[in-house]
Structures are given as structure tokens and as C-alpha cells.
C-alpha positions in Angstrom: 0.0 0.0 0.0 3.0 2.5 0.7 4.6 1.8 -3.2 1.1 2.6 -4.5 0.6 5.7 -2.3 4.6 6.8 -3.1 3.8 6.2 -6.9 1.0 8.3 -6.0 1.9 11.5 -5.0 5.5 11.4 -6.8 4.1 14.5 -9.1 4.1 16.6 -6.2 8.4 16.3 -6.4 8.5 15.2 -10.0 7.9 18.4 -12.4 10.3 18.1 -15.1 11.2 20.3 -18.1 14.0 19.4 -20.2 14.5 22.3 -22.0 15.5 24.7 -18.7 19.1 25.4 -18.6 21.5 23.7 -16.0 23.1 25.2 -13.2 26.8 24.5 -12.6 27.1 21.8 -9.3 28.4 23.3 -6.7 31.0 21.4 -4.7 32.2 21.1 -0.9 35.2 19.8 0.4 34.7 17.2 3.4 37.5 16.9 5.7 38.0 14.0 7.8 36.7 14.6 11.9 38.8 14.6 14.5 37.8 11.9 16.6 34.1 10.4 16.1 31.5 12.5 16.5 28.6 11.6 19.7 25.1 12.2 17.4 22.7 14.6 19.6 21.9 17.8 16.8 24.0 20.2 19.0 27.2 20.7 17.0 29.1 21.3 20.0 32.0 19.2 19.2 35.6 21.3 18.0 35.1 19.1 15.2 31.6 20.8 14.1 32.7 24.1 14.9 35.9 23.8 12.5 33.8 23.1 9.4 32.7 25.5 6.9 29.0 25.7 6.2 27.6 25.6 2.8 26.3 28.8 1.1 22.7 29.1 1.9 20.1 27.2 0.4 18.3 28.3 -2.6 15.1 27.5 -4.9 15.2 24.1 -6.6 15.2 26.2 -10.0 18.1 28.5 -8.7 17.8 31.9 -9.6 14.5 31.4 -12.0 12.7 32.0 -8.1 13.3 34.4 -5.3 15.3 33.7 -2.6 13.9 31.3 0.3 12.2 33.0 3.3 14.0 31.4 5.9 17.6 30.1 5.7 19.3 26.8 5.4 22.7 25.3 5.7 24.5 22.5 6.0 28.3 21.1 6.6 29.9 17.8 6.0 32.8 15.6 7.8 33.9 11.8 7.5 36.2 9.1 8.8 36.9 5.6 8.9 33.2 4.2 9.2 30.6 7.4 8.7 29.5 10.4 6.6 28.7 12.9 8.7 26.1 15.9 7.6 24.8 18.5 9.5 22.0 21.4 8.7 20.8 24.0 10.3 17.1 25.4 9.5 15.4 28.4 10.5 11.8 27.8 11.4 9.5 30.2 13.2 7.3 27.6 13.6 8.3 24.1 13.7 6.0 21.4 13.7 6.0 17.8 12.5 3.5 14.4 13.3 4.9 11.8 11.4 7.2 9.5 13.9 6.9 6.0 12.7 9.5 5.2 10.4 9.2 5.2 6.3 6.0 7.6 6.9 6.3 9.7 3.8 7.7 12.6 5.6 8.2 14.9 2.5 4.4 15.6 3.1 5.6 17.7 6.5 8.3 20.0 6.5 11.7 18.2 6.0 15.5 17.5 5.1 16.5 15.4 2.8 19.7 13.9 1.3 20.2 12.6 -2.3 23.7 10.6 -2.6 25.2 8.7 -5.6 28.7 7.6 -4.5 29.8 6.6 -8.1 28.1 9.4 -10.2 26.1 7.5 -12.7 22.9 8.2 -12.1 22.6 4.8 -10.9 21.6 3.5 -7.5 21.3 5.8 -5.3 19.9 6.9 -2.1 17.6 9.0 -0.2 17.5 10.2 3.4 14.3 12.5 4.5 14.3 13.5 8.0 11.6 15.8 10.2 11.7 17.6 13.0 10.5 14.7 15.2 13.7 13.3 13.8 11.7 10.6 12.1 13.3 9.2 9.1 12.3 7.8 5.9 15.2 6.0 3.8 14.9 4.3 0.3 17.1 3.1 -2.7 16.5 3.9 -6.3 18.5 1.6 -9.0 17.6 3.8 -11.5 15.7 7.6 -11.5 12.0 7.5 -11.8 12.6 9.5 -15.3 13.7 5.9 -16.7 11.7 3.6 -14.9 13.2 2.9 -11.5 10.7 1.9 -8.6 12.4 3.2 -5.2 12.8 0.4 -3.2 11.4 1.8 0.2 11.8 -1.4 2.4 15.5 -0.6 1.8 17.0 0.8 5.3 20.4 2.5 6.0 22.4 -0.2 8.1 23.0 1.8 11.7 21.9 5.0 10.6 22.1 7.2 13.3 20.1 10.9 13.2 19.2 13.6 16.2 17.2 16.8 16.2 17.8 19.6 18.6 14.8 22.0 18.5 15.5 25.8 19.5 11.5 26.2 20.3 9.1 24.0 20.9 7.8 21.6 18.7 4.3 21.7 17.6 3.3 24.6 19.8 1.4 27.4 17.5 1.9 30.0 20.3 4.9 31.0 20.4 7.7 31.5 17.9 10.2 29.3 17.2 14.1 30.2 16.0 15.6 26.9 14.5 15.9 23.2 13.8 19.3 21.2 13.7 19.2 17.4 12.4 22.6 15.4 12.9 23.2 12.5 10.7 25.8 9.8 10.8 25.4 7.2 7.7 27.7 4.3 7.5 29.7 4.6 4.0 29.6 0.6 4.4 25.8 0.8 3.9 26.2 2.6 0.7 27.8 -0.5 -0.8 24.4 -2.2 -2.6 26.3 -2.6 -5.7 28.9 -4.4 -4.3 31.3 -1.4 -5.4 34.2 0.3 -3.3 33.2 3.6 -3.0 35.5 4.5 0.3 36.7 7.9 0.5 40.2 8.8 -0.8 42.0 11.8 -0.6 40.1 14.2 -3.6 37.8 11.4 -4.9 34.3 12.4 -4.9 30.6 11.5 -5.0 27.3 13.2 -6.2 25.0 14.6 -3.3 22.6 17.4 -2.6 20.3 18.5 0.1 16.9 19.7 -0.3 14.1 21.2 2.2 10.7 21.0 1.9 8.6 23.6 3.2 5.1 24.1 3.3 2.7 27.1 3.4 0.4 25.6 6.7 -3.3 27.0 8.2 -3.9 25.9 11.8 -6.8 23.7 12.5 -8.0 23.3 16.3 -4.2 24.5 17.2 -2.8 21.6 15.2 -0.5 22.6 12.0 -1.7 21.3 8.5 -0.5 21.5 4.5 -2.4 25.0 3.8 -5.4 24.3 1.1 -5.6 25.7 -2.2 -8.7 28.3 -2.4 -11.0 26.2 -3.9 -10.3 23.6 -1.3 -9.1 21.1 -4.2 -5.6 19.9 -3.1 -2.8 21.8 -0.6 -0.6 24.9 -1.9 2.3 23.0 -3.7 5.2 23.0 -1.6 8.7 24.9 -1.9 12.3 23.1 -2.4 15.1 25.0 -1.5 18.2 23.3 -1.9 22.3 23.2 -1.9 22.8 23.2 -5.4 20.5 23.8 -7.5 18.4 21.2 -10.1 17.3 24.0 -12.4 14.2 22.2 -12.6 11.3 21.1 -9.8 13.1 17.4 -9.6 15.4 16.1 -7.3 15.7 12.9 -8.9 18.5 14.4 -11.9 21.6 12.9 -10.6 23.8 14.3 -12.6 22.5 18.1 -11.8 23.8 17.0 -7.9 26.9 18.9 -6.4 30.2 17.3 -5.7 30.9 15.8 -2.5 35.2 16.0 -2.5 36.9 14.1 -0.1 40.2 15.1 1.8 42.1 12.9 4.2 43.1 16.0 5.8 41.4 16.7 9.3 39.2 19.3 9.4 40.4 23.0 9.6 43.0 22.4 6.9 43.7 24.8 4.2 40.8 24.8 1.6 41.5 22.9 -1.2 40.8 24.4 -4.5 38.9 21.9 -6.3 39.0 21.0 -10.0 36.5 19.1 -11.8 38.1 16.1 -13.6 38.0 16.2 -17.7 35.5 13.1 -17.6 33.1 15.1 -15.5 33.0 18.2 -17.9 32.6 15.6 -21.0 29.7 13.8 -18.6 27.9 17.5 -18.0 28.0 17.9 -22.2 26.7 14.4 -22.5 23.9 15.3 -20.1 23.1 18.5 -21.9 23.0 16.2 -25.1 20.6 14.0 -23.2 18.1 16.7 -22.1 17.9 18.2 -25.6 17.5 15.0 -26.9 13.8 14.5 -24.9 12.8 18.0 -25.4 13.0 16.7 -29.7 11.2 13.8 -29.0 8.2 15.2 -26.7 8.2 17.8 -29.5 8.7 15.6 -32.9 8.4 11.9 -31.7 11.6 11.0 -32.8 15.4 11.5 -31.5 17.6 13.9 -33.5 20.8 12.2 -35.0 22.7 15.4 -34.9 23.5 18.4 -33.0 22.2 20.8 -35.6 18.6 19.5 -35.4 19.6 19.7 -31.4 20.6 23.2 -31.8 23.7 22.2 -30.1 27.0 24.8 -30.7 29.9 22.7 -30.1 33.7 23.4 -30.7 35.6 21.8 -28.1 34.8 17.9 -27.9 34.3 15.7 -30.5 30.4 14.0 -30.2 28.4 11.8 -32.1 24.9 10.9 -31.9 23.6 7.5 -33.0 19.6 7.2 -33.2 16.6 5.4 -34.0 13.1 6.7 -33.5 12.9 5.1 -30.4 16.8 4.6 -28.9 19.6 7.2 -29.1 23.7 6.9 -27.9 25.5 9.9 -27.2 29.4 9.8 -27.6 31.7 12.6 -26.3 35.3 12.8 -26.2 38.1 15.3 -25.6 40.2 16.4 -28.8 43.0 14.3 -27.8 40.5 11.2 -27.6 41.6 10.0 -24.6 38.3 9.9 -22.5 35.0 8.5 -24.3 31.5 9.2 -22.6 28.6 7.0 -23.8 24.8 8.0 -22.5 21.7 6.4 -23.8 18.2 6.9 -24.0 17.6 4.7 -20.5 20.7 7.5 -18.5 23.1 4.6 -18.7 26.4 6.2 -18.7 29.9 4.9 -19.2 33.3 6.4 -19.4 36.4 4.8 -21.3 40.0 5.9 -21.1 42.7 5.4 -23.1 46.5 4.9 -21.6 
């Protein structure tokens, strides 16, 4: 009954158009903690106070929306066994009444966490959490876009999460300041396709944060969704975000920021990141990809080249392959060195030559 209901109300997270230009992922560099953190959402530890936040949260779409209400933030550590995240929310009024586990708590306010540890859009994981610190946790193989069912009996291995409340929960009468929510995931539960992905010094994964927030009326003092005026549905819901999707969908892996890794402890010199050659020729593949759905919602057909795509090029060498119902997308640098394949289904693969 929970699939069906998911399946159900997926549109209210789900509003996709390919056409909308893509933001550049933003990126955050995760030192390693000190010593292991104790998991109570007070961020008291030296550890906590060394790391930099990330730049506030903004609308899923990015600059296409004004800037959230109320702010967001959130900062990152690891070792040995755990990923650590931390955000902080402001919330004059914080309220939440879902606390048995795998409750669809995007339907209340929340924080959520999107991570792919490999970066193909493949399997990959999501954390919500409320301010009742109740948590709901499922795996996708594959993004809904192409078929994937999340898999919602799917648990993270000795997750551990805390909430520390500056206010009172659920109390409409006064006003509330802000909500913390302390996560530590086991990167050994991140493992379901039997792949290594343990942190090494500048490797990186996909992640990004969102928050849901809903406009809210007050019925007999109890906090609910606020109703349309016609009293047909609730007020859609706002996503602000880390970095942001340029479109109203969380599930475009590939539009995640980048998660870098350093085996440095925390309160090292910044490091000043560079994204990889195969990630730039990944982001043209992508932008290949999304123009290549726009043609066919439009002409019912794929396009085999970049002029019916519209597509300026002058610095890789691509091909497009296509029938009316499949397309393959290759992308290379000049020197050939590094091939990207992506087809129709967002199944991705990278080559490189010695």
C-alpha cells in the first residue's frame, strides 16, 4: 500500500522540463573529523565548529525563483566508518506528526539527502528527515525518469540521526528560531552494488540537500499543508536546496553537487577543487541527453545530430547514433583519450585510453 501511495503523489516532487538550462554543481570539500563524533543535533563538538557551512540554500530552479524565506545550511565531515552531515534550518514555527519510520515525511516540513557515491545516475539513495527526527530512507536503482521503482523497504544499516529544537515543537503559540538534524550514515551501507566507493584523498561523490517547506493553516491548534482556495488539493510545496536542479526534480543525478573528499582533518587549508576532464565531458553528455527529450516530446523522434539539437559545439568531439525510439550519445576530448557513452535509459559509461 506505501509503493502505491509513493507512486502516487511522486508529481508533487516530480515536475520536469528538459528544456531549462543547467546550473553548474556546486562542490564542498569534506575533511576528515577529528575523533568520532557523539550524534545529539548540538554541533558542540571542535570538530563541528571547525567546518565551513555551505552557502545558503536556494530555490530548486536557482535563480529562475526568489530567494527562500527562511535560511538553510549544511556542513559535512567523515572518517573511517561514517559520513557525517549536519543542517541547520530556521523555522519560526516548527511542527511535524509523522514519527513511525518510512511515513512519507516529504508531506511535512523536512531535510532530505540525495547521494550517488559513483556518479552514474545509478543506485542511489535517499534520506528524508523531520523535526520529530523521524526518518524515511529508500534506494533507487535507476531515476524515476527511466523507470526505477524506489525500493522503500531498503534501510540504512545503523543509521544514526538527532534533532535539537530551538522552540518547541508543535506549539502554534509561540515563535520558534531553529531546527538542527545530525546525521551519521555508515559509508559501508552505501555498498548495494557491491562497489568500493571508500573515500580517498580528492575522490568524490554526487550529493545534494533539499528542504521542503510548506505554506500551513492551523486547525483546532494543530499545524496542517495550507489548502488551495478552492479547497481542491494543498498549496504545492517549496524546495530550497544546496545546489541547485534547475528544474522542480530532485531525482537528476547528474545536476547533484560534488561531494570532495580530503584525508586532511578538518580545519586544513581549503583545497581548491578542479573538476576532472571526464566530469566536464559527462555534463555535455547530459546536456545532449536533455535536448535529446525536449526533440522527442516535440517531434516523436530523437535527432541524430547536433544541428537538429541546436547544439554549438567546438571543443569535444560527439556523435549521436539514433533510431526513433533509442539514441547513444558519444563525447570525447580532442586528444580522444576519454570517451562518454549515454543512452536513452541515462546509462552512462566512461572509457579511457592509456
Amino acid at each position: 500500500m506505501k509503493k502505491l501511495f509513493l507512486s502516487g503523489i511522486v508529481c508533487l516532487k516530480l515536475c520536469f522540463g528538459f528544456s531549462q538550462a543547467i546550473p553548474n554543481p556546486l562542490h564542498y570539500t569534506c575533511f576528515r573529523a577529528e575523533k568520532p563524533l557523539k550524534i545529539d543535533g548540538k554541533l558542540n563538538e571542535p570538530s563541528w565548529q571547525k567546518a565551513q557551512w555551505t552557502n545558503l540554500f536556494v530555490d530548486i530552479e536557482g535563480d529562475k525563483k526568489p530567494l527562500p524565506t527562511q535560511a538553510t545550511k549544511a556542513k559535512m565531515l567523515w572518517d573511517d566508518q561514517y559520513l557525517y552531515i549536519a543542517a541547520e534550518l530556521e523555522e519560526t514555527n516548527i511542527w511535524a506528526y509523522q514519527t513511525t519510520k518510512d511515513q512519507i515525511v516529504y508531506l511535512e516540513n523536512d531535510f532530505e539527502v540525495f547521494i550517488d557515491p559513483d556518479g552514474d545516475t545509478q543506485n542511489y539513495f535517499e534520506l528524508e528527515v523531520n523535526a520529530a527526527n523521524n526518518t524515511f530512507d529508500l534506494f533507487l536503482p535507476k531515476p524515476y525518469r527511466n523507470g526505477g521503482n524506489a525500493l522503500i523497504n531498503w534501510d540504512i544499516k545503523n543509521l544514526k540521526t538527532a534533532v535539537h529544537i530551538d522552540g518547541t515543537l508543535n506549539k502554534s503559540k509561540d515563535i520558534d528560531k531553529v531546527w538542527t538534524v545530525e546525521i551519521a550514515i555508515p559509508i559501508s551501507s552505501l555498498n548495494m552494488d557491491d562497489k568500493n566507493h571508500l573515500p580517498q584523498d580528492l575522490s568524490f561523490w554526487r550529493i545534494n540537500f533539499s528542504r521542503v517547506e510548506w505554506d500551513f493553516s492551523l486547525e483546532d491548534r494543530k499545524y496542517t499543508r495550507k489548502k488551495k482556495e478552492n479547497n481542491e488539493g494543498v498549496l504545492p510545496e517549496y524546495n530550497w536546496v544546496w545546489s541547485p536542479q534547475g528544474a522542480i526534480n530532485m531525482h537528476l543525478p547528474e545536476r547533484w553537487g560534488y561531494l570532495v573528499f580530503s584525508t586532511q582533518n578538518v580545519g586544513a587549508t581549503p583545497i581548491n577543487f578542479t573538476l576532472p576532464e571526464s566530469e566536464k565531458l559527462k555534463q555535455i553528455a547530459w546536456q545532449i541527453y536533455d535536448k535529446q527529450k525536449t526533440y522527442f516530446a516535440k517531434n516523436q523522434r530523437h535527432a541524430s545530430n547536433l544541428i537538429e539539437l541546436s547544439f554549438d559545439n567546438n571543443d569535444y568531439e560527439i556523435l549521436i547514433e539514433a533510431t526513433s525510439q533509442t539514441f547513444i550519445i558519444y563525447v570525447s576530448d580532442k586528444a580522444k583519450k576519454t570517451f562518454i557513452t549515454l543512452n536513452q535509459d541515462s546509462v552512462l559509461n566512461v572509457i579511457k585510453k592509456p
